[in-house]
Structure formats: structure tokens, C-alpha cells
C-alpha positions in Angstrom: 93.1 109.4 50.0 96.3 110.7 51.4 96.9 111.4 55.2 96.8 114.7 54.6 93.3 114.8 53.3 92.0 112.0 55.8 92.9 114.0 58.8 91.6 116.9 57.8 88.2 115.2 56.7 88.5 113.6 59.9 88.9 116.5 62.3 86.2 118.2 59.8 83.7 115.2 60.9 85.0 115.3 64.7 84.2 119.2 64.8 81.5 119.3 63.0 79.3 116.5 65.2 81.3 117.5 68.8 80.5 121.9 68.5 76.9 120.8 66.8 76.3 119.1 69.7 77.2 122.4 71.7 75.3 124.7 69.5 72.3 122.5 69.4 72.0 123.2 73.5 73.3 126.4 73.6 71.9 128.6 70.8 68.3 130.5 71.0 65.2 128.6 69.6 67.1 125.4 68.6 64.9 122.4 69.4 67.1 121.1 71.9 68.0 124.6 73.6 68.4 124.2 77.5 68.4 120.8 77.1 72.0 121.0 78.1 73.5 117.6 79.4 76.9 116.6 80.6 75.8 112.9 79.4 74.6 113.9 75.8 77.8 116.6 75.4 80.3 114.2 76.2 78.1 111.1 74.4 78.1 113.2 71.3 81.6 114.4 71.7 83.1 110.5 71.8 81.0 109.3 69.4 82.4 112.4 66.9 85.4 110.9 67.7 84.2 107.6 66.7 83.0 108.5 63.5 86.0 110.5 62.3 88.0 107.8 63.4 86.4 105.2 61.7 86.0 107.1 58.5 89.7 108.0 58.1 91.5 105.4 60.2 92.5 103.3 57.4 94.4 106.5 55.5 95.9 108.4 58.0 95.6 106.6 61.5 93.0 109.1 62.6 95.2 110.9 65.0 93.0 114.0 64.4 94.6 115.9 67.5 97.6 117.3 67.7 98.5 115.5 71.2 98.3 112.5 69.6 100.4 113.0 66.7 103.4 114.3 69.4 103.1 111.1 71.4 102.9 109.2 69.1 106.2 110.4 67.2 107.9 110.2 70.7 107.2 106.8 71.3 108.5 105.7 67.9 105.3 104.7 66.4 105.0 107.6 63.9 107.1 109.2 61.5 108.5 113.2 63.1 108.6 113.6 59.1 104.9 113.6 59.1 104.0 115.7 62.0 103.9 119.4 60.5 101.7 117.5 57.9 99.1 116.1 60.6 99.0 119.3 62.4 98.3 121.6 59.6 95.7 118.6 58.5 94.1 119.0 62.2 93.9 123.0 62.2 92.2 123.1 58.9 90.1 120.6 59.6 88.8 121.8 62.8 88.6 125.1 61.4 86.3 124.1 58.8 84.0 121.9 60.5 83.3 124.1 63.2 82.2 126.8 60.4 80.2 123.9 58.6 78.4 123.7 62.4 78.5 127.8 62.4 76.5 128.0 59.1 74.0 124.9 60.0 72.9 127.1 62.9 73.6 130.4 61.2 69.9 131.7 62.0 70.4 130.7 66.1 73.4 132.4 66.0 72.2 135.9 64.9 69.4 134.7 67.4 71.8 134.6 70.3 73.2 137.7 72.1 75.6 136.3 74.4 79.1 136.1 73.3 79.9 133.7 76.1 77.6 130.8 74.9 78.4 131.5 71.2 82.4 131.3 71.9 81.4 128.1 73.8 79.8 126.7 70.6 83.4 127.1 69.1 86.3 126.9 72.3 86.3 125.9 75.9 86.6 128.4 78.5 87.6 127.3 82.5 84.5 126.9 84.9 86.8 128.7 87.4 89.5 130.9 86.1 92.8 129.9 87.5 95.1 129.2 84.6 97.4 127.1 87.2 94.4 124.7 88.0 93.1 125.0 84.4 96.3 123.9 82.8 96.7 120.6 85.3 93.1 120.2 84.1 93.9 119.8 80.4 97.5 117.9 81.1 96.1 115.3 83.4 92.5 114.6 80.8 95.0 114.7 77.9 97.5 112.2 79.2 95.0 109.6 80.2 94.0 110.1 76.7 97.0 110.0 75.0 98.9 107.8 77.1 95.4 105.1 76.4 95.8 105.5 72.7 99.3 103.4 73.3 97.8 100.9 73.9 94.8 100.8 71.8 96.8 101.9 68.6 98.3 99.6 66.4 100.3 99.4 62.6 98.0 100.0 60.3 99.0 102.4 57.4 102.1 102.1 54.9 102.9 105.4 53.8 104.6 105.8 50.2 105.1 102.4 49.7 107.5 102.1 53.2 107.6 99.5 55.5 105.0 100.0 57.8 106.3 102.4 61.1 103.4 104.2 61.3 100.7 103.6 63.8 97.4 104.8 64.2 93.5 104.4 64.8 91.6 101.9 62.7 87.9 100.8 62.4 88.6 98.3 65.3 90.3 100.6 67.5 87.9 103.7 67.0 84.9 102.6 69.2 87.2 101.8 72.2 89.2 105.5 71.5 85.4 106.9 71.3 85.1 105.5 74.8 87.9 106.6 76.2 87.2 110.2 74.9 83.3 110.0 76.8 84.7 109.4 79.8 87.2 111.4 80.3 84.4 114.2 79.5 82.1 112.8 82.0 85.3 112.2 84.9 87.2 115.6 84.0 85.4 117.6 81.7 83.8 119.6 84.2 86.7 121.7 85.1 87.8 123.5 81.8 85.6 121.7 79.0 88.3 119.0 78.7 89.4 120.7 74.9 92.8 118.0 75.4 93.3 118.7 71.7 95.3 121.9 70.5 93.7 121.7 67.2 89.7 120.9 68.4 90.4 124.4 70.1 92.8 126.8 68.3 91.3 126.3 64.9 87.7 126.9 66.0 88.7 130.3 68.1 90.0 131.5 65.2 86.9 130.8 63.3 84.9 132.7 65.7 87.6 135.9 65.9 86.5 136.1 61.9 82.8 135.5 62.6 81.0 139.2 61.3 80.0 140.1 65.1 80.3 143.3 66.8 81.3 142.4 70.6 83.7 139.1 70.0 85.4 138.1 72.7 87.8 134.8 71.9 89.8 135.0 75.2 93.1 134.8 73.5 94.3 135.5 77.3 93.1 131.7 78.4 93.8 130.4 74.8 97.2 129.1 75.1 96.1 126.7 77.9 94.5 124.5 75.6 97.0 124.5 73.0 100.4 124.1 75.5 98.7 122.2 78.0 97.7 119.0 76.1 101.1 119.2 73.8 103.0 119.1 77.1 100.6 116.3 78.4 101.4 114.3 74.8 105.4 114.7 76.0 105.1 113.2 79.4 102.8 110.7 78.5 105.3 109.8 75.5 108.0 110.2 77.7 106.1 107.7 80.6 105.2 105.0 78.4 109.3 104.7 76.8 110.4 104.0 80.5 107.8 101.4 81.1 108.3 99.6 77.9 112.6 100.2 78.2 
């Protein structure tokens, strides 16, 4: 399996479980509608993690967020040549899982009328609209996210036969990165949704701007918040972490 296929199988497994989770509370006559739960979203949502980690850790390092990648790359533990890869892996793989979880619930979706609760089975959306707020929100969840992934990632793939540069998430290290993932949902997830993943968000709006419905609204207004946010998060905690090591 090359990292280009493992990442995108892996953000396909991590958006698949994390906005089935989301759809399964949210959307009309689902057996678990109303049932919503900050402790089973942000259970389900770090144990998605977990298993898309654990699946395609060994192949690509399971970055399977952007952030990641971009942090990783500025600390010197993975290759810059291999970032547009990663990303493009990420996109399409969140894309495609969180259609996967679109056509599992298909019949709840034609079910449900309001546009807010289906975009939120796809893309976060702030609890209280202030972009200022909502973009310290998504830096501060993704740097405690990114900047723990330092220290839980280690060398672990060879890629084309090189010496080994590249770190990333095995089977070892993806229950504790699962963890670390829940909690931040549960500490600072209330606030925007805690997306602190460009790709987990971007490639799933985009998704539901195609979806065959007549009053869509994706919010491309808010939309760069979780996309810049959590890349400029990934810098400073890259950027942190090389002066405390230096």
C-alpha cells in the first residue's frame, strides 16, 4: 500500500465513523435521533481516529489531517516532498467517506428538512458566531493536538527504499492519539465543533455543496476558519516545539 492510498483509506475510515456518529443523532427517525451526547460524539470521533490510525499507520504514518502533515514537515520529521501528496490523500479521503456516511443514511436525509443539522452531519459551524473567537477556538484545540502528536509520534515508515526520516502514527501510538483527540472534543469542542483538521472539514462541505438539495447552505463565509485556523495552529506549534528542543 503506498502513503497515498493509506491516507486516503485512512481519512475515508476517520470520516466515515466520526460524521456517522453525527448523522446517527442528528437525522429524522434514525434509532439514535435526539440521543445527542457530547460524550458519545467526541467518544466516537477519537475512536474514528483510532481506527484509521491503526489501519494505515504502518504505510503512511496516519497523519490523516492536514495540520499534522505541516507540523510535522516543520519539525523535521517528515519529508516537504511528501506534503502535497498527504494533503490531496486527506481531501479525497474525507470527501469520500463522508458521502459513504451520506448514502448509509440516504433515506434520513431526504427525511430531514433542516439544512442546519444536515450541514452539521458534514462541517462544523461556531456555537456563537464571532470568527475572531472561533478562529482562537480551532488554533488553540489544534495545537494541543498537534503539538501532542510530537511527542507520541515516532520513525516508523521507510519511504522508497530511503533511510527512514519519516515519522508518523503506528498501531502503538494510535490509541493514545485517539485519546488525545476525545478530549480535546470534550475540553474545547464546545465552542466551534473542534473541526482542527482542514481536510475533516473542507472536503466534506464540498460534498454537501454537490448534494441534490434545493436550499444548501455550506457557509463558505465561516469556511476558511477551519481550514487556516488549524494550518496556522500546525506552524506555531511546529515552530514552539524547534525552540524547546534547540
Amino acid at each position: 500500500m503506498t502513503p497515498f492510498i493509506a491516507e486516503f483509506i485512512g481519512t475515508t475510515i476517520l470520516l466515515l465513523l466520526g460524521a456517522g456518529v453525527v448523522a446517527n443523532v442528528s437525522l429524522k427517525n434514525t434509532y439514535a435521533e435526539g440521543k445527542t451526547s457530547i460524550v458519545l460524539i467526541t467518544t466516537s470521533w477519537g475512536f474514528a481516529v483510532f481506527v484509521g490510525a491503526y489501519a494505515t499507520g504502518q504505510f503512511s504514518g496516519a497523519h490523516l489531517n492536514p495540520a499534522v502533515t505541516i507540523g510535522l514537515a516543520i519539525i523535521g520529521k517528515f519529508s516537504w516532498a511528501m506534503v502535497p501528496t498527504y494533503f490531496i490523500a486527506q481531501v479525497l479521503g474525507a470527501m469520500f467517506g463522508s458521502w459513504l456516511s451520506y448514502l448509509l443514511y440516504i433515506d434520513h436525509f431526504r427525511m430531514t428538512a433542516d439544512e442546519d443539522t444536515v450541514r452539521g452531519t458534514f462541517c462544523t459551524a461556531p456555537a456563537i458566531r464571532n470568527f475572531k473567537n472561533n478562529f482562537f477556538s480551532e488554533f488553540l484545540g489544534t495545537f494541543m493536538l498537534v503539538f501532542g502528536i510530537f511527542f507520541i509520534v515516532s520513525p516508523n515508515i521507510e519511504i522508497e527504499g530511503s533511510t527512514i526520516q519519516n515519522f508518523g502514527i503506528g498501531s502503538l501510538e494510535a490509541l493514545p492519539v485517539g485519546i488525545l483527540v476525545w478530549v480535546i472534543g470534550m475540553s474545547m469542542g464546545g465552542t466551534t465543533g473542534y473541526a482542527i483538521n482542514p481536510a475533516r472539514d473542507f472536503g466534506p462541505r464540498l460534498v454537501y455543496q454537490m448534494l441534490p438539495r434545493k436550499n444548501k447552505k455550506a457557509d463558505w463565509a465561516y469556511a476558511w476558519i477551519p481550514v487556516l485556523s488549524p494550518l496556522c495552529a500546525a506552524v506555531f506549534a511546529g515552530v514552539f516545539y524547534n525552540f524547546l528542543m534547540s
